[in-house]
N, C-alpha and C positions, 0 to 999 in steps of 0.2 A: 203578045209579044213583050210588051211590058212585063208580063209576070214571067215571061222567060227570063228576062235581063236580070229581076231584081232575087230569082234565083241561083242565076248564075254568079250575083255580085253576093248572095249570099253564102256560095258554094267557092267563090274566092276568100271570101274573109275567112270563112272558116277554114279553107286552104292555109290562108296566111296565119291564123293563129297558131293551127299546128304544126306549117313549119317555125315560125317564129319558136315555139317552146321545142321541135327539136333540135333547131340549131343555137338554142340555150344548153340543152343537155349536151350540143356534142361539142359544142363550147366548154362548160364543166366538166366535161368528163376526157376533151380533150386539153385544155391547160396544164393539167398537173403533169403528162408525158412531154409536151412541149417544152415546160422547164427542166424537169428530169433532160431532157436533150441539150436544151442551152447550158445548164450548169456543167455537164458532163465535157460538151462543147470548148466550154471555157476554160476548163481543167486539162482539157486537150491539148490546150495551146498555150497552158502556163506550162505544163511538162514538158512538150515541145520546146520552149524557149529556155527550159534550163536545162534540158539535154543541149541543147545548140551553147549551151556556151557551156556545159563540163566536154563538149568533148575536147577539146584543146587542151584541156587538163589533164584527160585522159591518155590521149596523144605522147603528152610528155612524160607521163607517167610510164605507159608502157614502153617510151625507148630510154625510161633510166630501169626499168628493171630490164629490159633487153641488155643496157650495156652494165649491168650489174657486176661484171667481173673484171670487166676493164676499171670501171671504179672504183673498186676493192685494191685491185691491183695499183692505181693512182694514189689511191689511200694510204696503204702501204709505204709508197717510195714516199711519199707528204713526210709520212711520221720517220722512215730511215732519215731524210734530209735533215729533218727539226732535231734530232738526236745529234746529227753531228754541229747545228749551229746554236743548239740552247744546251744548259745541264738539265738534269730531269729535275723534276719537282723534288723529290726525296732526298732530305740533309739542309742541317740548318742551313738557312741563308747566310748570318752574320759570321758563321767558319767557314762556310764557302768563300765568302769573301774574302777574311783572312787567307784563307788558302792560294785562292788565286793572285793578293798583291805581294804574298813569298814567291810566288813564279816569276809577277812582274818583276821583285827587286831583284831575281838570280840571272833571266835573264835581261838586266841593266849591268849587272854587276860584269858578267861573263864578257859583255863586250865592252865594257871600258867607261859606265856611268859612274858617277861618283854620288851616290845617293845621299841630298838632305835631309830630307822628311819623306816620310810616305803615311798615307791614313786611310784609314777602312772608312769609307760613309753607309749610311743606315741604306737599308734595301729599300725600293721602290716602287710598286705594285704598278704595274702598264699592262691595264687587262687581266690576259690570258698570260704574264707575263712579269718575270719579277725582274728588276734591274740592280744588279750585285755592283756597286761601282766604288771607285777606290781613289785617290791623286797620290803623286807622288811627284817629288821635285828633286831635279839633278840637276850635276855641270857634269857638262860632257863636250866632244868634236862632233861637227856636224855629221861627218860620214857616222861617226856610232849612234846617232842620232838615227837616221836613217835603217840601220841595221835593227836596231832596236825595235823599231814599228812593224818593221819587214818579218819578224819573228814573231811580235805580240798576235801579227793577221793568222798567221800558220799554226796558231794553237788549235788544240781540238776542246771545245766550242772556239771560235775567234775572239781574241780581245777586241775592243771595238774603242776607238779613239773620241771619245766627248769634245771633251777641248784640250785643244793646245795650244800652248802660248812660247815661244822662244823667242831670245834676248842675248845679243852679244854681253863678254863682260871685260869687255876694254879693245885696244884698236885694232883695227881689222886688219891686214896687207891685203892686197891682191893676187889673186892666186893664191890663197890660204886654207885652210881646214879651219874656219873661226870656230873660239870654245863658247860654245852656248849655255843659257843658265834656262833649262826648259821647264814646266809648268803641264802635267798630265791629266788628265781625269778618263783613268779608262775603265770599260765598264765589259761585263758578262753576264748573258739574259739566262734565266733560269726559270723553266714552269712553272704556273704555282696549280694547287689540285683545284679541281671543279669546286 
């Protein structure tokens, strides 16, 4: 009976050795698919997590080319509107300017300014955007004062009023049209190129 046990303890070990060396081998020979699967695993779920966040992107994307034409079309009226409130970029600055403070003096003059001085100032670069601006000093009645502004707005680009400063030039009555001595700086935006 003995010699049964101590074969049977024999016929275990050696059980156990042989599995122990084949669950070495399927240990080696399983590891290297195992990581093959984890890495892949992992690769799964980085692409996964950057697809989850382009698709918002994408989203947006296909309803700006969905409204692609509506865009164009917005585009469009952008650039008609800018054309009528800037000059375009093309022609000197410093005869534009000239040009436009012969508008301001004629119409000053037309409605009843009495022009002191007028002067071109140097152009001014604002961005996307050049500022042509000019002062000019008259005595004038407050209503032609008034009309005068009323007209500089209605130009095609608009004048556009920097500063003003007005000053009576002696006593006022009540109920009057007081002669003002006024003090302009008006300016006209012009493009400048990319």
């Amino acid at each position: 009976m003995k010699a049964q046990w101590i074969r049977d303890a024999t016929v275990w070990r050696a059980f156990a050795r042989r599995s122990a060396w084949g669950l070495l081998w399927v240990a080696l020979l399983g590891l290297p698919p195992a990581g093959v699967a984890w890495y892949v695993a992992g690769k799964h779920r980085f692409a996964q997590r950057n697809l989850d966040d382009l698709a918002p992107r994408y989203a947006r994307l296909a309803g700006v080319v969905e409204q692609q034409d509506a865009l164009a079309a917005r585009a469009a009226q952008a650039a008609e509107a800018l054309t009528l409130r800037v000059l375009p970029a093309d022609g000197d600055p410093q005869a534009l300017t000239n040009d436009w403070l012969q508008r301001a003096r004629n119409i000053m003059e037309q409605n009843g300014l009495a022009i002191e001085s007028s002067q071109a100032l140097a152009p001014q670069d604002l961005g996307p955007l050049r500022l042509l601006s000019m002062t000019v000093i008259a005595d004038a009645e407050l209503n032609a004062v008034g009309r005068v502004l009323a007209q500089l707005r209605s130009q095609q680009p608009p004048m556009h009023v920097v500063r003003f400063s007005a000053r009576t030039t002696g006593p006022v009555a009540p109920n009057s049209n007081p002669r003002l001595k006024v003090q302009m700086q008006l300016a006209v935006y012009q493009q400048r190129l990319p």
